[in-house]
N, C-alpha and C positions, 0 to 999 in steps of 0.2 A: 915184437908184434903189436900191430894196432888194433885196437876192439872198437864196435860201434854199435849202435842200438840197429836190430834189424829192424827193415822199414816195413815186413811184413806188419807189423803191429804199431800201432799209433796212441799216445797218451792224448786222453780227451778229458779237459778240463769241464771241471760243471759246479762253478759256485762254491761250496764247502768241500770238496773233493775231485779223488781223482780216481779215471778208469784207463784201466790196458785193454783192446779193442784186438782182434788177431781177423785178418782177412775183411776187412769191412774195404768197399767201395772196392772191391774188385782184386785189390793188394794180392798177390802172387809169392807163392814160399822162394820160389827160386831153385826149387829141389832141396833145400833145407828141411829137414824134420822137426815144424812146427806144430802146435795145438788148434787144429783148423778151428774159425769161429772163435776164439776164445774171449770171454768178457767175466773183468774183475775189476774190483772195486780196492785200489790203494790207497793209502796215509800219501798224503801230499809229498812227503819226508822224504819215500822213498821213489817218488814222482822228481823229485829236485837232485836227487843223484842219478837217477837214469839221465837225465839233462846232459850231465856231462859227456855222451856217448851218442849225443848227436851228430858229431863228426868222428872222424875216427884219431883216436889216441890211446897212449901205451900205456897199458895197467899201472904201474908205479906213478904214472904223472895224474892218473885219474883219481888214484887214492890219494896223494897227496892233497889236489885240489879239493875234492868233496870233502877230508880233513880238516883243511883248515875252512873251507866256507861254514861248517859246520860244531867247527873247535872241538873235534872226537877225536878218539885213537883212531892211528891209520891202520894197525892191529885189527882191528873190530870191522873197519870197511873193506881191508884188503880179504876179509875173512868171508863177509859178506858177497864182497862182489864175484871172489872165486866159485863160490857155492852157487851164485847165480851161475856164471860162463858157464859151469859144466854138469848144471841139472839135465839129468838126461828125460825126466819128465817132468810134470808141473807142480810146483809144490809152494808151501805157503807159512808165513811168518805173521809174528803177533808183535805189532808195536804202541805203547798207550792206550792197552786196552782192545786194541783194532785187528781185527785179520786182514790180512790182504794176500792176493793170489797172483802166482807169476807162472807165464806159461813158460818151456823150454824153448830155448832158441832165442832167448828175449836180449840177449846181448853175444855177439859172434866178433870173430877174426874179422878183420877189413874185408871185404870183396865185393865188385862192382853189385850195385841195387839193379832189380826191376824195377822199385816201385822208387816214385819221388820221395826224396827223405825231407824231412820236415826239424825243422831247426828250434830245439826247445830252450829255455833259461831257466834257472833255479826259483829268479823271481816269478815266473809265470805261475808257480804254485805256492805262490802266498796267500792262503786264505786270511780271513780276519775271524772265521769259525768255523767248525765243521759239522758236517752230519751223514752218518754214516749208517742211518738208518732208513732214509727215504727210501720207498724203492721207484718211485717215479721221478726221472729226469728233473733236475732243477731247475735247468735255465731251456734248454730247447732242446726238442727228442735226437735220437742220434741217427735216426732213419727219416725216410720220405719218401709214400708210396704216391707216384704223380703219375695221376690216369691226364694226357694231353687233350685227349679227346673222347668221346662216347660213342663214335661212330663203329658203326662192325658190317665187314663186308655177307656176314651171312646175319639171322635171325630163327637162333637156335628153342626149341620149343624147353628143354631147359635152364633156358639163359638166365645166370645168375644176376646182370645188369639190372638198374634202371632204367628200360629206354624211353622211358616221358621226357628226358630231359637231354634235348640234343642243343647244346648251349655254344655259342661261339669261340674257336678255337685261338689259343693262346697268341697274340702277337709275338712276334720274336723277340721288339723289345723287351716285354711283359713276360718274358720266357726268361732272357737273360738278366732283368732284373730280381726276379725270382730264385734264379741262381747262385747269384751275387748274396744274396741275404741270406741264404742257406749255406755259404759259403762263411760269411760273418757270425754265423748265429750257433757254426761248430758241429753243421749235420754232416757226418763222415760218409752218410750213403744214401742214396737217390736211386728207388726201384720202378720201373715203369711199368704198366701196367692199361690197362685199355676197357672199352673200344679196342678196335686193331691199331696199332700203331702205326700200319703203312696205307693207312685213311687217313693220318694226318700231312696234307701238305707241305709240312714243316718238317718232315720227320730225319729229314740230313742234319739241316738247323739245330733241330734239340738236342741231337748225338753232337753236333761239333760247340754247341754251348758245351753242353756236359762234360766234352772232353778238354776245352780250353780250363776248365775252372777243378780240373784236377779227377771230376766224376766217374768214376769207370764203370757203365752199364752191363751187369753181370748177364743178362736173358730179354729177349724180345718175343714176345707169342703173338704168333697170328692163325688166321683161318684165312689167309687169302693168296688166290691163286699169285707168283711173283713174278716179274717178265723176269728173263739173263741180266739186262740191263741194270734193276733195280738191283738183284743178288750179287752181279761182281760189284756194287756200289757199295753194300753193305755191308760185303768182307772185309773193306780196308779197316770196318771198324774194329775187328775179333769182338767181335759179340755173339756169343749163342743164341741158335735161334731153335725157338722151340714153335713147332707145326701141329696146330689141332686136327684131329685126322681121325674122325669117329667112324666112316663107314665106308669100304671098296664097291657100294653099290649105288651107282647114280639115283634110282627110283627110292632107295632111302633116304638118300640124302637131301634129294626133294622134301620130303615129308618131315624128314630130322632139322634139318637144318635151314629150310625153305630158302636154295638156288636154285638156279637156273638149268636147264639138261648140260651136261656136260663139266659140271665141277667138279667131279673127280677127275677124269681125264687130265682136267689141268693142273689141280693138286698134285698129282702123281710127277706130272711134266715137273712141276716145281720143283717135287722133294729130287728128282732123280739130276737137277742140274745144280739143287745144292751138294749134292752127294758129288757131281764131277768139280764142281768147287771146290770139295773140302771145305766148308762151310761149316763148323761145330753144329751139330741138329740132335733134336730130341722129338719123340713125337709123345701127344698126352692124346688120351682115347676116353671119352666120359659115356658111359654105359648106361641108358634107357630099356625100356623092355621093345624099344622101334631097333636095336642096334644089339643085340646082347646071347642071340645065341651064339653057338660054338663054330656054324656056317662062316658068321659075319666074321670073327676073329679070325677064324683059319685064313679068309679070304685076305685080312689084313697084313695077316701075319705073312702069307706067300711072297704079299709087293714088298714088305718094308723087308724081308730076308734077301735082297736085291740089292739092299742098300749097303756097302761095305764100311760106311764113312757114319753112321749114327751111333751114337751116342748110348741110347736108352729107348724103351717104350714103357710108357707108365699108363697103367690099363687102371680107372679110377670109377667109382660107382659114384653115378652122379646124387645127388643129396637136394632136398626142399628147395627151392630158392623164394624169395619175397616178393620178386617179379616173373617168374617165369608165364608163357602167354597160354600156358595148360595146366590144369590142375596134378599134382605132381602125383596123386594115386593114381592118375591115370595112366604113368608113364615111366612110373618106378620099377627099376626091375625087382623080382620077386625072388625072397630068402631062398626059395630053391635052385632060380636059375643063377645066385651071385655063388650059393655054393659052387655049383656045375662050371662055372668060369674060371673057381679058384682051383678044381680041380685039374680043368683045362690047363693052368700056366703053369701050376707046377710037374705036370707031364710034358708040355713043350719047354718048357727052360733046361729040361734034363739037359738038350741035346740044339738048343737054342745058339747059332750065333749073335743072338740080341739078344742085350742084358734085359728081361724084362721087369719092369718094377710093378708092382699089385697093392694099390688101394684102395682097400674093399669098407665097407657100410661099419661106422662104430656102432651102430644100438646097441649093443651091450651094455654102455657104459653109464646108458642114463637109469638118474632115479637110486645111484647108488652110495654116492660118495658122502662120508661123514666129515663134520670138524671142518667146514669151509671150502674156500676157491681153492688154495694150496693142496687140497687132496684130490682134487679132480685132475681124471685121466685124459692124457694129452698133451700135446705143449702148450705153455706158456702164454697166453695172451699178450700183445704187445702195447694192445690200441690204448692209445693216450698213457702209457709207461715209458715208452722209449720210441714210439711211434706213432706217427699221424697224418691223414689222405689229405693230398690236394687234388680238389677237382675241377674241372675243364674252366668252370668259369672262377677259378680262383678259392670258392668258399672250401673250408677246411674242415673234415667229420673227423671222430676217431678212429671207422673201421671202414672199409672199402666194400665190405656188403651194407653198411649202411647208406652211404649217396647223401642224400639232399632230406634225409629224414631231418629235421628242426629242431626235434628233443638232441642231438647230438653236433651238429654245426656249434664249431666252437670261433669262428672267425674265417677272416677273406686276406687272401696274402696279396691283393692287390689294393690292399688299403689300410691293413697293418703288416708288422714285422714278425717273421715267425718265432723270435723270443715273447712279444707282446700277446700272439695266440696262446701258446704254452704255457701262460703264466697270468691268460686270464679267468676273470671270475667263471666262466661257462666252463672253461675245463678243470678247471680246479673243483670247483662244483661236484662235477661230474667222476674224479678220482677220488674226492671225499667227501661218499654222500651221506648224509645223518640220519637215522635210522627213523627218526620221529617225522622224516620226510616220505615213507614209504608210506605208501595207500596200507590200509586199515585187511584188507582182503589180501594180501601178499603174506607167507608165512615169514618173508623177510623180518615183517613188521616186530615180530615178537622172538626172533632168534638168539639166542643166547650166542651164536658164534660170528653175529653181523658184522662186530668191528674186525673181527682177525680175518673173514672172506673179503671185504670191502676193499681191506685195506692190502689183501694181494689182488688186487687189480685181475682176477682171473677169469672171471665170468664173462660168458660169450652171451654179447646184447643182442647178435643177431639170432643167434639162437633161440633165444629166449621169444624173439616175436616172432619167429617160427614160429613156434610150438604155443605160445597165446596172445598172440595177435600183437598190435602197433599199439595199442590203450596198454597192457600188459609189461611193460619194457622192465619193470621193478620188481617182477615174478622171481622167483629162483633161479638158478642154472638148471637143464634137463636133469644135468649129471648130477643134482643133488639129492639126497636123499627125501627130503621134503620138497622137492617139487611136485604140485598136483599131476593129474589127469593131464593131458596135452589136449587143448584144444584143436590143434594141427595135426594130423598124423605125424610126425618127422622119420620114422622108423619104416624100414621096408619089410615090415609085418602082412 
């Protein structure tokens, strides 16, 4: 029998090290029972024996090879590599010091791939040093959130965008050279994000770069009504699409989302001919106090129970945004009525044919956390660790509620290389920033835990000028226990 490294998962090189990546860019298990997501950080060593299992070949000829490339007992590898083949879950070894993590399924029996396999050498992980304790990407992030354009076919009264800045959209060349260097520079995944995406006239173009250069677009969101046309064009791509769909009542939708009489209607037409498409769909529902009694969901809840082909409904409380074109107390729904909602989904899901998903308001979590970023509740921050926005006219932030704010543009991909952003002085700056640099008035300034929050990368900057404005950016996290008073409300108190 031949074994081969499955393709679900990808070693991704980065300067003194190496990582095993599980489902990035789109990668499909196959019906294999893998470790969805999975990300770990390996000893090169054991980077340079999976090499061998880039194609497929039979266990005694692999142990031999990695044996003598390595001048080791084939005892100790044949030992080794069996305990991989038949880990039925993820489990982890200690080499020089180092842990490193291996998900199951990480080397299988031959059998046809989904995904492209990718051809490794032993040499490819020849450091000249390592480090094993960065936690931010060494040579280029491993993601790419690329908004194409800013354009949105509604203008929603909680809209998290920037829309001051409607900047001209990517040429195609400017698109594919873009891709090409992210291609080079070892970004495994490329998330799009908007503006709507089917407002950019390009938007066949960017899906067929993306997919020439290996890309696989996991989700596309829109708010706009779609011809037939446009959605059997769509499907050839298997992309999920996910449909914003805040309210079944035209005269709200007016006031909610400021269109035209008759956008629901056409939404509805939309969702019901992706549904005869078989069309992968998901519908997200963001909850104002204009959209948020039990009326409007029931009403919602009747059309999408219609739908036999979706996916999910994710019913979500909409939160502060830094642009939106009303002041957010004004439009916030209220702790009583988020309870009355959460009430609501858990008596219709009893007996729900739609799975529905509930995203309700964190305040709880602020104002509490001790000992750093690492103990705030939440996931993980990514922005400028493993991830970073490119926007419409090319300049590059680290978070995507951030936009064209100045303190955080770290560079322009159409005029540097996105290795050269990653590893310049602005972002570097900016992941290691020195305490003696915080304003005087920030309790940052005198913390005793600066370096160990800093240096997890976890704090939310948009938050943070939520809650005390754009001057403020070097304030605390809410969620910390020493963060003052909020200047902003951010809490639906």
């Amino acid at each position: 029998m031949k074994y081969i490294l499955n393709s679900y998962y990808v070693l991704r090189h980065d300067k003194k090290r190496t990582f095993i990546l599980g489902g990035e860019n789109g990668r499909m298990s196959n019906g294999i029972s893998v470790d969805n997501d999975w990300k770990s950080m390996i000893h090169p060593a054991y980077a340079m024996m999976l090499s061998f299992f880039s194609t497929p070949i039979e266990l005694d000829k692999a142990v031999t090879a990695i044996s003598n490339f390595f001048s080791f007992p084939e005892e100790q590898i044949e030992k080794f590599l069996t305990t991989m083949i038949h880990a039925k879950e993820c489990w982890h070894t200690t080499l020089a010091g180092v842990d490193s993590g291996f998900p199951k399924s990480l080397i299988i029996p031959e059998q046809p791939q989904l995904n492209k396999s990718i051809r490794y050498r032993p040499e490819d992980f020849r450091f000249k040093e390592l480090d094993f304790e960065s936690r931010r990407m060494l040579t280029a992030p491993l993601s790419i959130v690329w908004m194409p354009n800013n354009n949105c076919y509604t203008s929603c009264e909680y809209c998290y965008a920037d829309r001051k800045h409607h900047n001209s959209m990517f040429s195609l060349e400017k698109i594919e050279a873009f891709v090409q260097d992210s291609v080079k520079s070892g970004v495994v995944e490329i998330l799009i994000t908007g503006g709507d995406f089917f407002e950019n006239r390009h938007w066949k173009g960017i899906l067929n770069v993306l997919k020439q250069y290996g890309y696989n677009v996991d989700m596309i969101s829109t708010k706009k009504p779609l011809s037939r046309d446009e959605l059997v064009a769509f499907k050839e791509y298997g992309i999920r699409l996910q449909v914003s769909f805040d309210t079944a009542s035209d005269a709200v939708a007016k006031e909610l989302l400021h269109v035209q009489s008759g956008y629901v209607a056409r939404i509805k037409e939309t969702l019901q001919q992706i549904n005869e498409l078989g069309i992968d769909c998901q519908i997200a529902t963001v909850l104002t106090n204009m959209n948020d009694s039990i009326e409007s969901l029931s009403e919602l809840y009747s059309f999408l129970s219609t739908l036999n082909n979706l996916k999910h409904w994710e019913i979500r409380v909409g939160f502060r945004s830094l642009y939106s074109r009303t002041d957010f107390d004004k439009i916030k729904s209220s702790r009583k009525q988020i309870s009355r909602v959460a009430d609501w989904i858990e008596e219709t899901k009893k007996n729900s044919p739609i799975k529905i998903l509930w995203s309700p308001d964190d305040d709880d979590k602020y104002k509490k956390a001790k000992g750093g970023s690492k103990n705030f509740e939440g996931p993980i921050c990514s922005a400028n660790m493993t991830n970073m926005i490119v926007l419409p006219d090319g300049n590059v932030t680290i978070c995507e509620q951030l936009y064209w704010n100045p303190e955080f543009i770290i560079g322009n991909v159409f005029s540097e290389s996105i290795c050269d952003i990653w590893n310049s002085d602005k972002a570097v700056r900016l992941w290691k920033r020195q305490q003696d640099s915080i304003t005087h008035k920030s309790p940052c300034r005198k913390c005793k835990d600066f370096k160990d929050c800093f240096d997890n990368g976890n704090r939310c900057f948009a938050n943070i000028i939520k809650a005390y404005g754009m001057e403020n950016s070097d304030y605390p996290d809410p969620r910390c226990y020493l963060a003052p008073d909020f200047n902003n409300n951010i809490t639906h108190e």
